[in-house]
C-alpha positions as CSV (number, residue, x, y, z in Angstrom):
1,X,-2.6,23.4,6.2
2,X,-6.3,24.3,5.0
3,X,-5.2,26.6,3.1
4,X,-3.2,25.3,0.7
5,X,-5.1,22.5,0.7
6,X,-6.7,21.9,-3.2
7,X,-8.9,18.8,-2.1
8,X,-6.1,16.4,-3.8
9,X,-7.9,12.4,-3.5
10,X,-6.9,9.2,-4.3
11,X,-9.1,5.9,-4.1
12,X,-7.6,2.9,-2.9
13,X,-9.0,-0.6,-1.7
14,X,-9.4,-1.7,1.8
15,X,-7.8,-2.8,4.0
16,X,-5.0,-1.0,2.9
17,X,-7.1,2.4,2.7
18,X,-7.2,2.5,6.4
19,X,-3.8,1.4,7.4
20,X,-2.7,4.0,5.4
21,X,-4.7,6.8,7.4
22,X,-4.0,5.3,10.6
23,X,-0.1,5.6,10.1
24,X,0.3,2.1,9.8
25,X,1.3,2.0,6.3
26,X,3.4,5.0,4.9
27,X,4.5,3.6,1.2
28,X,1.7,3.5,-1.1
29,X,2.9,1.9,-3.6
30,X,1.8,2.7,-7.9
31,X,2.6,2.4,-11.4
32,X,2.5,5.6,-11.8
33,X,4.7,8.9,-10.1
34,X,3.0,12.1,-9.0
35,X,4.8,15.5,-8.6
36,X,2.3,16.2,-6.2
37,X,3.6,16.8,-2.4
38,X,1.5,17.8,1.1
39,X,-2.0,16.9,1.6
40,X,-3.4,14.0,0.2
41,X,-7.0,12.7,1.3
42,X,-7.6,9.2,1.3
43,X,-11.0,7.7,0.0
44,X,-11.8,4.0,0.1
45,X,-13.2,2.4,-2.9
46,X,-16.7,0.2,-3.1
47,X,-15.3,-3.1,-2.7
48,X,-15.5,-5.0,0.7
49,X,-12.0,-5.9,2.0
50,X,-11.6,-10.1,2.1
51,X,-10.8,-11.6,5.4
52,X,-7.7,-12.9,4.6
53,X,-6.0,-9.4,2.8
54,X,-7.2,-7.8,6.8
55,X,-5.8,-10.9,8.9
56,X,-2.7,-10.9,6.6
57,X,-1.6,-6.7,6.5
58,X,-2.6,-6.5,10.3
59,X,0.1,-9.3,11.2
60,X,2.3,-8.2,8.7
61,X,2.3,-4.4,10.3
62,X,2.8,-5.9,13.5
63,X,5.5,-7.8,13.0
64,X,7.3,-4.3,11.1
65,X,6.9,-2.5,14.0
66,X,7.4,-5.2,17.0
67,X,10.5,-5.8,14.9
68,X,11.8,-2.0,15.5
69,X,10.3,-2.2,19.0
70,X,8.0,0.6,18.1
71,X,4.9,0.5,20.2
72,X,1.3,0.1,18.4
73,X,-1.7,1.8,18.8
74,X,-5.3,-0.9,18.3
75,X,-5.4,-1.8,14.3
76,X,-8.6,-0.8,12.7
77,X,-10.3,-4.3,13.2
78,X,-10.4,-3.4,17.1
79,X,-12.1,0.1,16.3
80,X,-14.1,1.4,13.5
81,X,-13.1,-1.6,10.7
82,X,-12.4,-0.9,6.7
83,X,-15.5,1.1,6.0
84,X,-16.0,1.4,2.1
85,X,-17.1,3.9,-0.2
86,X,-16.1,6.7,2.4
87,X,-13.8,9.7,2.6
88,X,-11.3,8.0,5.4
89,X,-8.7,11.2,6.4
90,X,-5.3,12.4,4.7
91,X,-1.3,11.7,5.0
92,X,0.7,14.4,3.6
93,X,3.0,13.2,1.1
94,X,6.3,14.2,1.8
95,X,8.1,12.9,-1.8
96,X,7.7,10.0,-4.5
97,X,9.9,7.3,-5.0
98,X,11.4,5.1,-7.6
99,X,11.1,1.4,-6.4
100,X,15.3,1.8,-6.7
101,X,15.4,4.7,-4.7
102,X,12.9,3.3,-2.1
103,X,15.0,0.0,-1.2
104,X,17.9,2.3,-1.0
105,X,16.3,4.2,1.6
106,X,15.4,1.0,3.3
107,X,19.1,0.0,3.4
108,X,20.8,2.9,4.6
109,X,17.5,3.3,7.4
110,X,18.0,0.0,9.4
111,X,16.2,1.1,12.1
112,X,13.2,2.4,10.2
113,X,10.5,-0.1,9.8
114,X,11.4,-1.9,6.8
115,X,7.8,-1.7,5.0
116,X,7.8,-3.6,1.5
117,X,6.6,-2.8,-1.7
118,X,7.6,-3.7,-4.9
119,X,5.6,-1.2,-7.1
120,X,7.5,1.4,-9.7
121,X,6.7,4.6,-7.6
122,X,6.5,4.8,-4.2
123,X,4.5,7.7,-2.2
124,X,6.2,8.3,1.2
125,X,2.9,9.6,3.6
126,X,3.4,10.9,6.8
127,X,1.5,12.9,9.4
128,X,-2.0,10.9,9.0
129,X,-5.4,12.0,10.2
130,X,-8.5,10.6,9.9
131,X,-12.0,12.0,9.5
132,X,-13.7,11.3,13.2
133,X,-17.0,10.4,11.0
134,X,-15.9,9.1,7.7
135,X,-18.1,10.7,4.6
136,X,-20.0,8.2,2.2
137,X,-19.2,9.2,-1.4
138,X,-18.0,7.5,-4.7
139,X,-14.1,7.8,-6.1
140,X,-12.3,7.7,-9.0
141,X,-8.9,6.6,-10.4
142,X,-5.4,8.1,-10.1
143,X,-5.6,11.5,-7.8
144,X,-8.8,13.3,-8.4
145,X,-10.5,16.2,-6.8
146,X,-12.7,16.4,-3.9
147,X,-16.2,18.5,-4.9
148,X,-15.6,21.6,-2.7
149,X,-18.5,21.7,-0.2
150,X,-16.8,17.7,0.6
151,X,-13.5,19.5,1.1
152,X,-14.9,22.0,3.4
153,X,-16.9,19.4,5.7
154,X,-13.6,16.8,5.9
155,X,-11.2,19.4,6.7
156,X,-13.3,20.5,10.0
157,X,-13.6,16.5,11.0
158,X,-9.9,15.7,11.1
159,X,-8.4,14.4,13.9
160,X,-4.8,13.8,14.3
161,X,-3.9,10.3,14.5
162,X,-2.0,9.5,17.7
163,X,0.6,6.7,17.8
164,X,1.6,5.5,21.9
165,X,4.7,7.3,23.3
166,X,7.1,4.3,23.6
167,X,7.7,2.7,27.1
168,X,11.0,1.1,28.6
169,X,13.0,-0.3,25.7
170,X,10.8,0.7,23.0
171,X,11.7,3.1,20.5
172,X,10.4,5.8,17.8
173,X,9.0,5.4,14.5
174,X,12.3,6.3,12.0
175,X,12.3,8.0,9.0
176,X,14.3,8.9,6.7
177,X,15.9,12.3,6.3
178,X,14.2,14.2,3.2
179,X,16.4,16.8,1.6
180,X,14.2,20.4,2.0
181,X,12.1,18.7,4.5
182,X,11.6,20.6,8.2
């Protein structure tokens, strides 16, 4: 919740900045592990996404999740785009990786969506909401901390983002069981 929330950021290109926010994508993959677990707020960097990287992740999402018969809410090229240079919303990060231990999560999940990535640490983000008005400021590298009046704005413009209950012969997003996890 709020209150445990430290204003914990990290900066990362678009397109895949907003997929991660709008539950789309849920391994963000780094060199680098974190110990850090629960709210993460997602900024998106300076540079313009490229046609092709937004064409390209888009079908590549919908092919995950028409593969698992999960049904799809619009991607952000029907609604608000990849703005950048913004404060987008947060995932909570429910536990970090080796790429090992990710692809033996993948095999012994079948029926959750089989999301690539072939980084050394893995961030498994769940629960995404996104700011309803995104708020322009610069980033930095790694995770960083949000300036506290920032903090205090974003946390009363999040919205939950809400995913279509699935119709006849549709199923769930899977994931994986988490050891400690609710």
């Amino acid at each position: 919740g709020d209150s445990e929330d430290v204003g914990q950021c990290l900066s990362m290109h678009q397109p895949w900045a907003s997929l991660l926010v709008y539950g789309f994508k849920r391994a963000e993959g780094r060199s680098w592990k974190t110990d850090h677990r629960g709210r993460l707020w997602i900024h998106a960097a300076s540079k313009p996404p490229e046609d092709h990287d937004i064409e390209l992740l888009e079908q590549t999402y919908r092919s995950i999740y028409e593969a698992q018969g999960v049904p799809m809410p619009p991607v952000p090229s029907q609604g608000s785009g990849y703005p950048t240079s913004v404060l987008l919303g947060c995932v909570d990060i429910e536990e970090c990786w080796t790429k090992e231990e990710y692809t033996k999560v993948l095999q012994s999940n079948p029926s959750m969506p089989q999301e690539e990535n072939g980084s050394d640490h893995i961030f498994w983000c769940l629960r995404p909401r996104r700011l309803v008005v995104p708020l322009k400021m610069s980033g930095d590298n790694k995770i960083w901390r949000l300036p506290k009046m920032s903090l205090s704005a974003a946390q009363r413009g999040l919205q939950p983002v809400r995913w279509p209950a699935p119709g006849d012969g549709q199923c769930i997003m899977n994931t994986p069981d988490l050891p400690g996890a609710a």
